[in-house]
N, C-alpha and C positions, 0 to 999 in steps of 0.2 A: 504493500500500500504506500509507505514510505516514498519509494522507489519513482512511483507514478507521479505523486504529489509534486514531486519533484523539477517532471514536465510541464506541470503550469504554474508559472506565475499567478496568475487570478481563474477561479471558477467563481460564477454567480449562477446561485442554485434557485431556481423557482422563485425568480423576482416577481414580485405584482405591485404593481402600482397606479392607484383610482384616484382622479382629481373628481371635483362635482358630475355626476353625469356621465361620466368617462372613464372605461377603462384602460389607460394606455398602456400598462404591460398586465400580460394577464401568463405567469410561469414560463417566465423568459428562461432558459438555461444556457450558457454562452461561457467558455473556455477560450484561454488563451495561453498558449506555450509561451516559454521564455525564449526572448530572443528573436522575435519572429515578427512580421509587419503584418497585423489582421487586418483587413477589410468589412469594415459591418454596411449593408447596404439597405436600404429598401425603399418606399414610395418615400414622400411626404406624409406627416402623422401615422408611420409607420412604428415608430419609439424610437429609433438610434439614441438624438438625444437624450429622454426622456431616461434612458440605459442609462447612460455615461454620467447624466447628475445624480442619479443614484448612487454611481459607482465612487464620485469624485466629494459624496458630500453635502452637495448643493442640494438635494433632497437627504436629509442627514435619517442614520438609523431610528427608528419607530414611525417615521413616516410611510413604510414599504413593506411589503409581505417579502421572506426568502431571503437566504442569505448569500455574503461576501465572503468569498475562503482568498485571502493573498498572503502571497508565498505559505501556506500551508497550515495558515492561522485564520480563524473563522472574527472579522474582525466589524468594528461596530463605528462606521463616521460620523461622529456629532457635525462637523461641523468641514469644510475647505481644507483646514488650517493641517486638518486630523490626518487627511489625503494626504496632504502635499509631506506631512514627517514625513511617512514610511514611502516618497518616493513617486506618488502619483501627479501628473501634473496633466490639467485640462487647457487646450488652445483653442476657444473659439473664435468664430467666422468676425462677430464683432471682436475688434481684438481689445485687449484692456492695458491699453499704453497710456501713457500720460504726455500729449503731444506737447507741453510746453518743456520737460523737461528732459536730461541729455538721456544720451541711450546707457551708458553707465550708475545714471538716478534710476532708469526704471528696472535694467536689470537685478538690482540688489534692493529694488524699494521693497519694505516690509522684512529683510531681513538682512539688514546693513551689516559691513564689516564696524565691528565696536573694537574701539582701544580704552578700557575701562568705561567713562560713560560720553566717550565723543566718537562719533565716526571716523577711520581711518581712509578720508580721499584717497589720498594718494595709492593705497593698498586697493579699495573699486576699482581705483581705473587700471591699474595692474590685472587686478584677475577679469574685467569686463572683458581685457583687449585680449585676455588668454582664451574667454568663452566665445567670444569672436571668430578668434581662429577656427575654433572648433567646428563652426555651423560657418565655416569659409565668408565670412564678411568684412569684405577690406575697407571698412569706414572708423574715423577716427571715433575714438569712446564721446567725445563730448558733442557731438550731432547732435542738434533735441528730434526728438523722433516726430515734430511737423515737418522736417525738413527731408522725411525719408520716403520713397516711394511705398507700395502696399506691401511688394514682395521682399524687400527690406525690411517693414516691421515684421513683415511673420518670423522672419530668422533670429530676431531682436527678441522676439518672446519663446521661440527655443532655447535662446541662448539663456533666458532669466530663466529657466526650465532646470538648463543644465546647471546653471549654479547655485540649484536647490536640490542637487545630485541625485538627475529625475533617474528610474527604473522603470517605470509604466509610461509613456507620453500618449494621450492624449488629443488626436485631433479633429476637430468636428469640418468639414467642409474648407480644406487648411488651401484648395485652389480655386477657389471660387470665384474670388475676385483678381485671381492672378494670370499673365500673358503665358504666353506658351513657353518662352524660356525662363519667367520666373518657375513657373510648376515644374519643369524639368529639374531644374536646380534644388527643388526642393524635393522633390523624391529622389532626385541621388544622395542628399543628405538625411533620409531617414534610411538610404541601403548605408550608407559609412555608421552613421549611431548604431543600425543592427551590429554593424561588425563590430564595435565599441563594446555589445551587451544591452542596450537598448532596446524595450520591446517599448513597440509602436501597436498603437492603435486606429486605425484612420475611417471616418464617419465620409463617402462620396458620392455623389450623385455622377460623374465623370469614368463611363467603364471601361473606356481605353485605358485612363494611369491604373485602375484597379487590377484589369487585367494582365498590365507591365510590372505592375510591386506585390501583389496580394503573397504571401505562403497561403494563408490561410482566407475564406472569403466567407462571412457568413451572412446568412437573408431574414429582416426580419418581416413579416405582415401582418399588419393589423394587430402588432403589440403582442404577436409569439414567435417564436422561432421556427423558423425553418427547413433550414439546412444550413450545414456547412461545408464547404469545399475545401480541398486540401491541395494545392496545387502539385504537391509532391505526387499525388497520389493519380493525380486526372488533371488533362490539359483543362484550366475553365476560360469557357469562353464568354461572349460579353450576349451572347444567345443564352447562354445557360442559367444567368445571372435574370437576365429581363423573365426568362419563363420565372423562375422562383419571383420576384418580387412582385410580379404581376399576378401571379397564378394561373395566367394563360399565356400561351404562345403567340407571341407579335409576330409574324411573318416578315411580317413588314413595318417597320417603327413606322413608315408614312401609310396611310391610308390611300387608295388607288383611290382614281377620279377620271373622268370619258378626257379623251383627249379631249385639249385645247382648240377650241377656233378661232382666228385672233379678230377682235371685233373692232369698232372704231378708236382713234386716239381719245383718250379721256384727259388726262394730262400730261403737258410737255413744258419741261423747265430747258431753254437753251440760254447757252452760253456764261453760266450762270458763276458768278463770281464775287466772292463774299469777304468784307474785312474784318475783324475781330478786335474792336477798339480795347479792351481790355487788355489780350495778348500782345497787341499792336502789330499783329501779321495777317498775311491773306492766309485765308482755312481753307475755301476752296477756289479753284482756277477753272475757270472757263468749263464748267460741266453741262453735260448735254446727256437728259434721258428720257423715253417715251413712258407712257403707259397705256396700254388699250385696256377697254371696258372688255371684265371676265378674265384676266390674266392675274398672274403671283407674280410679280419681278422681285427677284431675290437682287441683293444690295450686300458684298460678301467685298471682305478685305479686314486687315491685320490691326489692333488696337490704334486709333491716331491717324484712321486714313480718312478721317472726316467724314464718315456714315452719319453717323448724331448729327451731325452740324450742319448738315445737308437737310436733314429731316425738318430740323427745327428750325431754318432759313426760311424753308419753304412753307412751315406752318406759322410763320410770324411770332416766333415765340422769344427770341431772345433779345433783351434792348441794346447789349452791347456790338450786335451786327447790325455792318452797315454792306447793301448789295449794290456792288461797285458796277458791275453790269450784268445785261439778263433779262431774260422776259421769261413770264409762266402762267402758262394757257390751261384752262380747265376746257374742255368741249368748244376747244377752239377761238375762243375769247381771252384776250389778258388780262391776267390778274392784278391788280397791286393788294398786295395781302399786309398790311401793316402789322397786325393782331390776330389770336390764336380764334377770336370770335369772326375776324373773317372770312378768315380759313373753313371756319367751321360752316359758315352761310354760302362759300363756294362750295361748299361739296366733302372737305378734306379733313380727316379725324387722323389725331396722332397717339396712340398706345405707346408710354414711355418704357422704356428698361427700367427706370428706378418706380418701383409700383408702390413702393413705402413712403419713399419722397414725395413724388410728382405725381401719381396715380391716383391715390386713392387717401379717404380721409378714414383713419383706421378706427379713430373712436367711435365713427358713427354705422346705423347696420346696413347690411345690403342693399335694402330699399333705396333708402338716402343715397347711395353710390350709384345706384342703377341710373336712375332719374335727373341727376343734379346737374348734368350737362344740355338739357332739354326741359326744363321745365316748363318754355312755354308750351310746348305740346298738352299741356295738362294745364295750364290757367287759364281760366277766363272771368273776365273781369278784375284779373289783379287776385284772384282765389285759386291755390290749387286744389283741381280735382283729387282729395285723397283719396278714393275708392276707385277709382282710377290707375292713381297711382300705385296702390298694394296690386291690382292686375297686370299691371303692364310687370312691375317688378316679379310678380309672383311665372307670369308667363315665362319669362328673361331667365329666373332660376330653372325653371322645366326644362327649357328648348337649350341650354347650353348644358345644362348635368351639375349646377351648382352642388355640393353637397356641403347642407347646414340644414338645420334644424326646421328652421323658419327665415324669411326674409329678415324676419327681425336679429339676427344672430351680428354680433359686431363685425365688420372686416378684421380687425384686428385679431379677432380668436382664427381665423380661416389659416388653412394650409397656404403653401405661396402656387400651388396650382388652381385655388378655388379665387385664391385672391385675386390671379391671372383673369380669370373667367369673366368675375365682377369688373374689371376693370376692361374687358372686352363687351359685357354686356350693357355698359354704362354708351359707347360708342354704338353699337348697334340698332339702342335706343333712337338716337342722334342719326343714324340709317345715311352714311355719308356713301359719296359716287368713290370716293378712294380712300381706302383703310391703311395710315402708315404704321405696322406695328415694330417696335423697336427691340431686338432681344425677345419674342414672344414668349419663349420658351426656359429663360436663363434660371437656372436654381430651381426648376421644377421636376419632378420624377417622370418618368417613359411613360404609366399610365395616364398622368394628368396629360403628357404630351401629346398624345395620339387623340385625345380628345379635343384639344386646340387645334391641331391637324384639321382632323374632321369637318371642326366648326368654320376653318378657314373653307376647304374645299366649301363648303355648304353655302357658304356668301358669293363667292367669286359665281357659283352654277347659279345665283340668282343675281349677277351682272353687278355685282361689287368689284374692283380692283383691288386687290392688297399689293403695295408694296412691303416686304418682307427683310428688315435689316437682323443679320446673325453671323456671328462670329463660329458656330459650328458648321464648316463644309459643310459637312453629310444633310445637314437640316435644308441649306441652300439647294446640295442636288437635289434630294428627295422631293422638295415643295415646289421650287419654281415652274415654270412655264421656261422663264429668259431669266437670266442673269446681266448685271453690271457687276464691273470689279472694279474697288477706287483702290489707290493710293495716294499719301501725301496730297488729298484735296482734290485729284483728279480724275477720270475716268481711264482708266489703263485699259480697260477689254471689258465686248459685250458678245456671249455666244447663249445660243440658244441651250436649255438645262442635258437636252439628250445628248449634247454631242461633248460636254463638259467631264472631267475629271477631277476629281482632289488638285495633283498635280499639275493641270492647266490653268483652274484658278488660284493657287497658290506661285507661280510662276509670275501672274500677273498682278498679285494683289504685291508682291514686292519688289516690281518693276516703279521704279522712280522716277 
């Protein structure tokens, strides 16, 4: 028994754990060997989290059914503090740096080097610049962590990890907000910590890095376990992974739809050239692209090639752009779109990527989000129709697959797939000739994905336009009709989606 014990670091035996109304783990059981990079995966409000604050504290012992056995000891966390002794350390998505102060304050905040009862500076920045090295970051200690990019902090709170001589690490969604070569970089430093002794734990929605780093891959749904994969054991593939979380087989992550037939021009921005008085440079140069009624034109290229800034040019949304030249036609007519409300009486609705930010108002419930961008459709005389308004919203939850309780349910309580919906439903109310959606799908799981999928085809076959901005290829092949590829603010290349590649449009998204 000894013997075995020995192979795991942590077992959690028949966790349960019920908030009002909800049971988000219902006899979790989840193992993890020493030394090894697990993978926990599964939808949105699936539990990952939900596990991990269990694990780390944040829900402390007598809150939860089932227990905690690490390193071979059945053990009981009051509190964060309790975790981080014996070696656990949690990294979320938000991260918890303290942007005014240097990267060597935040590394050792809460557990300063003391020389009887004064802190020993000089000694911090000493051993910050040694944990530095460790998680390969060639930035001086005294950086305040405002001045670091996102993939930069994440390594800054590894690094305050290590020098509370983590054993367990902890990370919930640790590339979510990161470029392709910050994520690289960071999962070769969670293979260097394995080789250290470091067992890693990593919460992703992203199954390409899972399927490059995983040993071990486990699936949870609907708040039980699964399975778990061994990769030692069996190639896992990123198939194999979606049937478990899903609990049925995608064939296809995109949903098929009748070919395209291309109808008339609906919108045409040419020559279109934007200055950025705040940055004080041009964002984008001289761009020129179609849209016909009933098409997806997908909008694909590399962090910084000006997709956003395009979006919101053309939907009048930002006061510090000025369009230096350029005309944009809706059904043939030109526009001047000064405001996000002309935009919107031309025809033209913009679904942002930040859905917390800019989307949607999370204290308030569905209803209120559905509606708030149309309410005249529902006043008269300066009165909104509320019985109206509960049908149009209650309709809006049905036809898109809201899943809540009631309308009345906050945004804020909502998964970031349902959230997605609402803030898709809030637009379709609004019933625009062209849908720009921005990242539609970023931080959502494959089944809420394929739902938004669906919902897309289902507009465009009733003479909607979506343009389509995403930084995942495959989403780009899979949806479009047509493609454009920007970079650097420009149009580098436009080919139609059947005749495209990963390859092709990666070639051109980093042609400058």
């Amino acid at each position: 028994m000894g013997e075995r014990m020995s192979d795991y670091i942590l077992e959690m035996r028949n966790i349960v754990k019920e908030f009002p109304g909800v049971k988000a783990l219902s006899n979790v059981n989840f193992k993890v060997k020493r030394g090894e990079i697990h993978c926990l995966v599964g939808e949105n409000g699936a539990g990952k989290s939900t596990l991990m604050k269990v694990l780390s504290g944040v829900y402390p012992y007598g809150t939860y059914g089932g227990d905690i056995v690490y390193n071979g000891n059945t053990t009981q966390f009051k509190s964060i503090s309790d975790s981080e002794n014996v070696g656990i350390a949690i990294i979320y998505q938000e991260l918890a740096l303290i942007p005014e102060l240097s990267v060597y304050e935040n590394i050792f905040f809460g557990h300063e080097i003391m020389e009887g009862k004064v802190i020993n500076w000089n000694q911090t920045i000493v051993e910050a610049g040694n944990m530095l090295k460790k998680v390969r970051l060639n930035i001086n200690p005294s950086t305040k962590i405002k001045d670091l990019g996102v993939g930069n902090r994440q390594l800054v709170e590894i690094a305050k990890a290590l020098s509370k001589n983590v054993k367990l690490l902890i990370l919930d969604e640790p590339t979510a907000a990161l470029n392709e070569d910050d994520s690289a970089n960071l999962l070769n430093l969670l293979r260097e910590l394995k080789e250290q002794g470091v067992t890693s734990i990593m919460i992703s929605h992203k199954l390409k890095e899972i399927v490059s780093i995983a040993d071990t891959v486990t699936v949870l749904r609907d708040g039980s376990t699964i399975c778990s994969m061994d990769a030692k054991e069996q190639v896992i593939t990123e198939q194999d992974i979606i049937k478990y979380m899903v609990g049925r087989e995608i064939e296809n992550i995109y949903p098929k739809r009748e070919k395209y037939q291309a109808g008339e021009v609906c919108l045409e921005v040419k020559n279109w050239s934007v200055f950025d008085q705040e940055a004080g440079r041009e964002i984008l140069h001289e761009v020129n692209i179609k849209v016909r009624r009933g098409e997806i034109v997908g909008i694909a290229g590399l962090m910084g090639a000006g997709r956003t800034e395009l979006a919101l040019s053309i939907f009048g949304n930002t006061p510090g752009y000025r369009i230096t030249s350029g005309q944009l036609y809706v059904d043939g007519k030109e526009k001047q779109l000064k405001h996000p409300k002309a935009a919107m009486d031309a025809g033209i609705a913009y679904v942002t990527e930040d859905r917390k930010g800019n989307g949607l108002v999370l204290i308030q419930d569905i209803k209120y989000n559905t509606t708030i961008a149309n309410l005249d459709k529902l006043t008269e005389r300066f009165v909104i129709n509320e019985n109206e308004e509960i049908n149009v919203a209650n309709d809006l939850k049905k036809s898109i697959g809201i899943k809540a309780p009631s309308i009345k349910q906050l945004v804020g309580n909502l998964s970031g797939g349902n959230q997605q919906k609402v803030s898709l439903a809030k637009w379709l109310f609004v019933g625009p000739k062209v849908l720009i959606l921005d990242e539609p799908t970023r931080g959502i799981d494959v089944g809420a994905k394929f739902e938004i999928y669906s919902l897309m085809n289902r507009l465009v076959k009733e003479g909607m336009s979506i343009i389509m901005i995403s930084s995942e290829l495959l989403e780009v092949l899979g949806m479009s009709d047509r493609i454009y590829v920007m970079s650097a603010g420009t149009i580098t290349g436009e080919v139609m989606a059947e005749e495209a590649t990963e390859q092709s449009i990666m070639a051109m998204a980093t042609r400058v």
